[in-house]
N, C-alpha and C positions, 0 to 999 in steps of 0.2 A: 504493500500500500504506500501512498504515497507519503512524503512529510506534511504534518499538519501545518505547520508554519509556514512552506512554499505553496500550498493550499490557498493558506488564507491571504499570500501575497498574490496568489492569483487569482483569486475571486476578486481582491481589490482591484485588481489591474482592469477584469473586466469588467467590470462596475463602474469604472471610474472611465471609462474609456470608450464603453455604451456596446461593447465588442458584442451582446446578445442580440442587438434590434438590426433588421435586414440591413446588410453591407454585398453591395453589387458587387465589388471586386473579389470578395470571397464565390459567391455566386461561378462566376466566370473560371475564377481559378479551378474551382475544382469538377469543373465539364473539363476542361483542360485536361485534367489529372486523369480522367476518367476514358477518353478520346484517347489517349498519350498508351496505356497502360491497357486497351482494350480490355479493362475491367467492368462487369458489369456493378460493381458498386465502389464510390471513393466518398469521403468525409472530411471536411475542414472541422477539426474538433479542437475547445477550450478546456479546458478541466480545472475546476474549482475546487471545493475543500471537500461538496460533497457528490457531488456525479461531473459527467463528462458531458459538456453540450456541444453536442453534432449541428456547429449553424451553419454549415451551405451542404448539402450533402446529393446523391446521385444512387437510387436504389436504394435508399434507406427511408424508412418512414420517419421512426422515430426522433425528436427532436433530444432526447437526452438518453444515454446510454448510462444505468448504475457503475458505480466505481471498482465491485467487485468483476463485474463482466467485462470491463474497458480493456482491450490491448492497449488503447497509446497510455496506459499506465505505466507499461513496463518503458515505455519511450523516457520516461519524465526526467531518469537519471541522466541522461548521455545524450550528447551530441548528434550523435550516430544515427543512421537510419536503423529501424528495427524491422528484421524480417521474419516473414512467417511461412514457410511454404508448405507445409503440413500443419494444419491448426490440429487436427487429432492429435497427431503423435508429438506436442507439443504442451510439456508439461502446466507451461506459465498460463496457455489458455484453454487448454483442452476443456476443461469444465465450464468454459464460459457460454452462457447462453446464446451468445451469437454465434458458437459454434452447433451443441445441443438445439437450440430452436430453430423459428421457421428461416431464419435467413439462411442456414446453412454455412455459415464462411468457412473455407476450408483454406487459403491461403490470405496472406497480408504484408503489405511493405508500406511503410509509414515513415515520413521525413519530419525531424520535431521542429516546430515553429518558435523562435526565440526571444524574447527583447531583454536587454540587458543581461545577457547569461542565462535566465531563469527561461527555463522550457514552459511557456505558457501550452501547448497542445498540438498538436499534428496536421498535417494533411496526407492521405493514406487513403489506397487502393488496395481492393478486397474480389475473391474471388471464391465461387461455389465449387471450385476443383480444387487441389492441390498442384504448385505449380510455380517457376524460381521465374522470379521479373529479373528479364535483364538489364543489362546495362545500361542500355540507352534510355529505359523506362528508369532507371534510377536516379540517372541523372537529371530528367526531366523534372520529377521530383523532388530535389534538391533546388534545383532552380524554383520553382511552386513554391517550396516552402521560403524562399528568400524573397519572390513577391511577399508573400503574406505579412512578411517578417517588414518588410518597407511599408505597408499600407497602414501596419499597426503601428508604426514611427510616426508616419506622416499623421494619423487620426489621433496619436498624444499628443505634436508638436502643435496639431489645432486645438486642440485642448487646455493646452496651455496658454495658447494666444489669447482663447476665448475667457480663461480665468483671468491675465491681464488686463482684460479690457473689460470685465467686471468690477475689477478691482480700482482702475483709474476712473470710473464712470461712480462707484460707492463714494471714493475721496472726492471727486467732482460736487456731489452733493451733498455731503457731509460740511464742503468748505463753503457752499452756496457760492462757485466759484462756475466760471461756464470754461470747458474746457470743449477741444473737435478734432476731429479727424478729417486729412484730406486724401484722396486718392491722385493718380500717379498725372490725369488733369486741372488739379486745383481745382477740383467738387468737393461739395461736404459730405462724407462717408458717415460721420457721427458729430452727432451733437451730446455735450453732458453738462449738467449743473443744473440751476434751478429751474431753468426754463420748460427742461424735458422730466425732470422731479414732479414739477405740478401739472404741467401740461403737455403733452405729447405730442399732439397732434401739430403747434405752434412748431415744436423741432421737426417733423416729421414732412411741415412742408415746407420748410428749408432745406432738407434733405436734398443730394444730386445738381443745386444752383452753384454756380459757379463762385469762386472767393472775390468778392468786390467790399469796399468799403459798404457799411451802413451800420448804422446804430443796435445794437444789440437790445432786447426786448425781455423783461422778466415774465412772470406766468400771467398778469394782468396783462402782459398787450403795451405795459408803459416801456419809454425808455429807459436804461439804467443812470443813472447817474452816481458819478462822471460819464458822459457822453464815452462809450469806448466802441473801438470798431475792430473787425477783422482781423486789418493792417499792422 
């Protein structure tokens, strides 16, 4: 089983990161995986503290796999790809239900997905035979799992942008201070402080005008004074 501790920094991570609600690039990847590997089932899978969530998956129904049944359990220590070419005669999952029940899987090759060292979960292709993926499928998988490993970079670094810009837009109004954002034509991307504190709608249709002088306006509509502008 797995450590409880890299568990619960995995559920954090996907928690915090939104990694369970539909992500198209997962989607995509793992038709890829499934295409690549002429498998008729592959799985983009997270694993948390208490089961394994299957979110893009290819021949699989179920959306969460228990922890005691999960092969990319045995992934979670290593780097390495985990193979399976006989799932009977294979002690770590022979009694796993996905072998024993209706899906049958009888082989599996699984590339672990990573951020920061810690194996968040796999993308892995599965088959109703017994049967050695070669090389080129392995490689392809490796590659797949380095997409996924960059989409899950790219959706914390927005993540984080987006708590910055939470966090300057809270000081904005806490100072009763009007702070903005321009985009790469000097338009206004965002508006913060009192204006959009009390009234929205006032910033909202400022929004997208281009940066010109004019007097700044509090949530009444008045001007501020001192007279301040843009510029």
């Amino acid at each position: 089983m797995p450590d409880p501790l890299d568990g619960a920094r995995r559920a954090q991570i996907i928690r915090q990161l939104e990694l369970l609600d539909p992500v198209p690039a997962f989607e995509r990847i793992v038709r890829i995986g499934a295409k690549a590997a002429a498998a008729p089932m592959a799985v983009v899978t997270l694993v948390s503290d208490v089961v394994q969530h299957n979110v893009a998956r290819v021949g699989v129904d179920d959306p969460e796999t228990p922890l005691a049944d999960a092969f990319c359990v045995c992934a979670l220590d290593s780097s390495d790809l985990l193979l399976v070419p006989d799932a009977q005669g294979d002690t770590r999952v022979a009694n796993s239900h996905l072998v024993t029940g209706p899906l049958q899987v009888r082989s599996y090759a699984g590339a672990p997905v990573c951020l920061d060292g810690l194996v968040l979960g796999t993308i892995c292709v599965m088959d109703h035979v017994p049967r050695t993926f070669d090389e080129r499928t392995l490689a392809i998988l490796s590659d797949l799992s380095a997409m996924l490993e960059d989409v899950i970079r790219l959706r914390r670094e927005e993540n984080l942008r987006q708590l910055e810009r939470r966090r300057a837009f809270d000081c904005a109004c806490a100072a009763g201070q009007w702070l903005w954002e321009l985009g790469m034509d000097d338009r206004l991307t965002w508006i913060g402080g009192d204006t959009e504190c009390e009234n929205a709608r006032l910033s909202a249709d400022t929004l997208g005008q281009p940066l010109v002088d004019r007097p700044l306006l509090d949530w009444a509509g008045a001007p501020i004074m001192p007279p301040v502008t843009l510029h």
